[in-house]
C-alpha positions as CSV (number, residue, x, y, z in Angstrom):
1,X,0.0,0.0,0.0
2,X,1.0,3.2,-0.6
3,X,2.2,5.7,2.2
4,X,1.6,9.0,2.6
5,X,3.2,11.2,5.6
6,X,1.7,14.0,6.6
7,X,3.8,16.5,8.1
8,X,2.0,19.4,9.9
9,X,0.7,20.6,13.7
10,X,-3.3,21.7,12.4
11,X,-4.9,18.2,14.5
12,X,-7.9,19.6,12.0
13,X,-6.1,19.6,9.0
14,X,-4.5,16.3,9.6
15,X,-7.8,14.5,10.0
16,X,-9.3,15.7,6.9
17,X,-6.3,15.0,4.8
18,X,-6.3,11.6,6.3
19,X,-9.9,10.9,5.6
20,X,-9.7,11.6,1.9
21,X,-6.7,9.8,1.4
22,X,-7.3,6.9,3.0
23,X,-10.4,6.9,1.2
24,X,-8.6,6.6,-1.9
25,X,-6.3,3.7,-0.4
26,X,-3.7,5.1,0.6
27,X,-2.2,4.2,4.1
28,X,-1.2,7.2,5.7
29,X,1.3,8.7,8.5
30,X,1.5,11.7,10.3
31,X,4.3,14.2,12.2
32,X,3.2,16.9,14.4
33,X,6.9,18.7,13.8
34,X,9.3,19.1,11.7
35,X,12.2,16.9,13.8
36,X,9.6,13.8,13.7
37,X,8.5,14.6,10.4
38,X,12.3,13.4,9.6
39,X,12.1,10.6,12.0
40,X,9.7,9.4,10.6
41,X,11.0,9.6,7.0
42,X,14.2,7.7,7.7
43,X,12.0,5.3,9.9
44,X,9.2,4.6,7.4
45,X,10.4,5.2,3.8
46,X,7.3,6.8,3.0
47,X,6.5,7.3,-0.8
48,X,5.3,11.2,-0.4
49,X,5.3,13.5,1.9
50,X,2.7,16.2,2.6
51,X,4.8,19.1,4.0
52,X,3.3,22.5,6.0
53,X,5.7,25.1,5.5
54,X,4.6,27.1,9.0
55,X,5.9,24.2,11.6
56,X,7.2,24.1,15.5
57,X,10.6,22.9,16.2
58,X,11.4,22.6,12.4
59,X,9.9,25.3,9.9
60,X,8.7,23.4,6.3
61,X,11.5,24.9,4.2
62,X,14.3,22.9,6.0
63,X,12.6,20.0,6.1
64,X,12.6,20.3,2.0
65,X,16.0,20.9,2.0
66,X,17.2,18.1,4.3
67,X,14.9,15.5,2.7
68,X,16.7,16.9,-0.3
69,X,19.7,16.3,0.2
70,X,19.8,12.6,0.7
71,X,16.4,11.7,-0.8
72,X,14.3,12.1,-4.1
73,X,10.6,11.3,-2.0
74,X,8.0,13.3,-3.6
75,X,7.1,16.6,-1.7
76,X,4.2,18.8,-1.7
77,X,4.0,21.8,0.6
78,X,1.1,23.0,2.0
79,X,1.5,26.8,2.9
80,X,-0.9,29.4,4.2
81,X,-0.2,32.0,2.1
82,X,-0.7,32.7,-1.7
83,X,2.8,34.9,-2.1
84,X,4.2,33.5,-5.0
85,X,7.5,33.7,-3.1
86,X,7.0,31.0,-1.0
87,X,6.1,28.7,-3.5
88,X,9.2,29.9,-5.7
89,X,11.9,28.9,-2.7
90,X,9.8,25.7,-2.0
91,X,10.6,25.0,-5.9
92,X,13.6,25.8,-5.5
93,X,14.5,23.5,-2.8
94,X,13.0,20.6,-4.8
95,X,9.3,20.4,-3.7
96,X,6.9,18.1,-6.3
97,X,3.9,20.8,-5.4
98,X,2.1,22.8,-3.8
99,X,-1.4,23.6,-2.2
100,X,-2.0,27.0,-0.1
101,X,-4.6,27.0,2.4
102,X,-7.8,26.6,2.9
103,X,-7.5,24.1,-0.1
104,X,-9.9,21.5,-1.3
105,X,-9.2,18.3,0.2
106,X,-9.9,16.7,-3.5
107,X,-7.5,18.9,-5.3
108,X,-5.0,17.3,-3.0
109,X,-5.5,14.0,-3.5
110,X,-5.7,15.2,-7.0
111,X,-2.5,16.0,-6.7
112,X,-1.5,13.5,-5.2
113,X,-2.4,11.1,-7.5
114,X,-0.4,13.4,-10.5
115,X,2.9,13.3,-8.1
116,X,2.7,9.4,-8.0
117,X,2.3,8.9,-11.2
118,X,4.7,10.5,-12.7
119,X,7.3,9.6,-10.2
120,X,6.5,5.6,-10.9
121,X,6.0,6.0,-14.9
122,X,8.6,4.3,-16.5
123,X,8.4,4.7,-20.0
124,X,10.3,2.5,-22.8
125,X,12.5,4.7,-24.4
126,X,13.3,4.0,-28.4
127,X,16.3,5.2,-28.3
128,X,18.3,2.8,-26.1
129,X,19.6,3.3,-22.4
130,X,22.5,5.6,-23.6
131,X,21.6,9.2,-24.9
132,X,24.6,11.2,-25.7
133,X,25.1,15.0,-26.4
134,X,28.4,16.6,-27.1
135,X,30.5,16.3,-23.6
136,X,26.6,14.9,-22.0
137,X,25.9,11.9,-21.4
138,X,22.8,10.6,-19.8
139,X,22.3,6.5,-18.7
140,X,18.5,6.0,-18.4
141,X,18.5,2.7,-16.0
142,X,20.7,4.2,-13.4
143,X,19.1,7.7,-13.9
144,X,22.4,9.3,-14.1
145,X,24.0,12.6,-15.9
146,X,28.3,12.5,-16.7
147,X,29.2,16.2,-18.4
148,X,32.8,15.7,-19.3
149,X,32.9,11.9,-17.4
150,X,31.9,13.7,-14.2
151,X,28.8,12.8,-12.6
152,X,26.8,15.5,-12.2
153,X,24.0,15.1,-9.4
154,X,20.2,15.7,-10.6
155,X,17.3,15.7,-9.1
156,X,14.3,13.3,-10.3
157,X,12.2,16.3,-12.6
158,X,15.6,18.2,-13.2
159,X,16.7,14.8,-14.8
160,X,13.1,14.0,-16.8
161,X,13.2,17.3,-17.8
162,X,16.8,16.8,-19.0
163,X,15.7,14.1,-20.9
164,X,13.1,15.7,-22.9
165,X,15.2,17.8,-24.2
166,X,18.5,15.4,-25.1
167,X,15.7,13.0,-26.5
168,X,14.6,16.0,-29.3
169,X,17.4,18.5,-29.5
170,X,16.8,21.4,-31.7
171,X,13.0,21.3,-31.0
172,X,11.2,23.7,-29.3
173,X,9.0,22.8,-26.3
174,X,6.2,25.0,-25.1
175,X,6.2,25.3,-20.8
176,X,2.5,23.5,-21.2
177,X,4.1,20.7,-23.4
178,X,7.0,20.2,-20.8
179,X,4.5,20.1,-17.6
180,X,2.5,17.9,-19.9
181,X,5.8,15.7,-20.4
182,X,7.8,15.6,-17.2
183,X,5.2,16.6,-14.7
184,X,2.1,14.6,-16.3
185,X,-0.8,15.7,-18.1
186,X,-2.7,16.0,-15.2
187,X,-0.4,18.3,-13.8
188,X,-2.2,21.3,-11.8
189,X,0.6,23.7,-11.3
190,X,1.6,27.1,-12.7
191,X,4.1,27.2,-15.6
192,X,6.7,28.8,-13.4
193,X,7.5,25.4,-12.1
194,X,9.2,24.7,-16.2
195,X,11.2,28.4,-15.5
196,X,12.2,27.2,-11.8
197,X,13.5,24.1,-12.7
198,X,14.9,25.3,-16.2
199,X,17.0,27.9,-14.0
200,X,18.3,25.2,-12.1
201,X,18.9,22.7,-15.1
202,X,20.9,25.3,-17.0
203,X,23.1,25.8,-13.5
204,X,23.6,22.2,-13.5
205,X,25.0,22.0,-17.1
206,X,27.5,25.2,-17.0
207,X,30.7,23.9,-18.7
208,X,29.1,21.6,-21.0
209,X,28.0,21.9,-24.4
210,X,24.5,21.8,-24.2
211,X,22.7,25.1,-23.7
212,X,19.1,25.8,-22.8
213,X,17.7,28.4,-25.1
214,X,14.7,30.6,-24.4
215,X,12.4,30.7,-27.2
216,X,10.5,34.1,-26.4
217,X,7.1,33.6,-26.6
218,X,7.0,30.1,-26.8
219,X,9.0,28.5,-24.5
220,X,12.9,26.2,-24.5
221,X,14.8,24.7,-26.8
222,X,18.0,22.3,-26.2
223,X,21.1,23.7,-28.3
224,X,24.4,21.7,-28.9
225,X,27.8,23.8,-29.2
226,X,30.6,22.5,-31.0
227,X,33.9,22.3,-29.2
């Protein structure tokens, strides 16, 4: 079954999440704090974690970033406010999602069902388990990136993403096309999620010869330079 942890200190909130999600099968944890939250990570190897941002002990944003830093679990923050800044960091710390508060219970499972799903898809990819790009090279089973024979660490959307564009160089990709293609169809976020994690792609590839290009008006493109 399925495990969902729920990460937050509203006992209200909490019990409604649970009830919808266990409605929909899932089995599901919870963490009044941010410190058990983690506990109960390492503890439970949960599949996703539901993460409030405003938290005792341990605020939602460090949490992220340790989970982060050892981990690819899905995340999706809940905070209580609608500034696009908070859900900007939270992307940029490596959160799936996010929901702001008060939400619709549905919308979350909703989401949570778009997270799974594209985190356990595992397409068959036509053109081998070897895609190479001038000095990139990308190994599909073992989900890795070498840029000059270096391994170069990626997260699990900063690596589909990756993959989009080394399987179609040269083509131009809209942002809805991308969320459609590495975050699921279903996906209900904003299109800054593709500029977020574009930023951070293009970081990630500095001193190699494959360039992100901004196609104004439409969206990215994947360029190859010659030596």
């Amino acid at each position: 079954m399925t495990k969902i942890l729920i990460i937050e200190d509203e006992p209200a909130i909490v019990e409604l999440v649970q009830l919808y999600l266990e409605k929909e099968g899932y089995e599901t944890l919870t963490a009044n704090d941010g410190i058990e939250g983690l506990v109960v990570v390492k503890r439970a190897h949960p599949d996703l974690v539901i993460l409030d941002l405003m938290l005792p002990e341990l605020d939602g944003w460090e949490v992220c970033k340790r989970l982060r830093s050892d981990t690819d679990i899905p995340i999706i923050m809940l905070t209580a406010r609608s500034d696009d800044v908070d859900k900007i960091v939270g992307l940029e710390l490596g959160a799936d999602d996010y929901v702001a508060k008060p939400f619709n219970p549905r919308e979350l499972v909703a989401r949570v069902r778009a997270v799974l799903r594209r985190v356990q898809r595992q397409p068959a990819d036509p053109m081998g388990d070897v895609i190479k790009l001038g000095n990139v090279e990308m190994r599909l089973s073992s989900r890795e990136v070498f840029v000059n024979g270096d391994l170069v660490p990626m997260r699990t959307k900063e690596f589909d993403l990756l993959h989009a564009f080394m399987a179609h160089p040269g083509m131009v990709f809209t942002r809805e096309q991308l969320l459609s293609q590495v975050w699921g169809y279903d996906y209900l976020g904003s299109t800054r999620t593709v500029d977020v994690h574009v930023a951070q792609l293009r970081q990630k590839l500095q001193g190699s010869q494959l360039r992100i290009e901004t196609v104004w008006g439409v969206g990215y493109k994947l360029c190859v330079d010659d030596e």
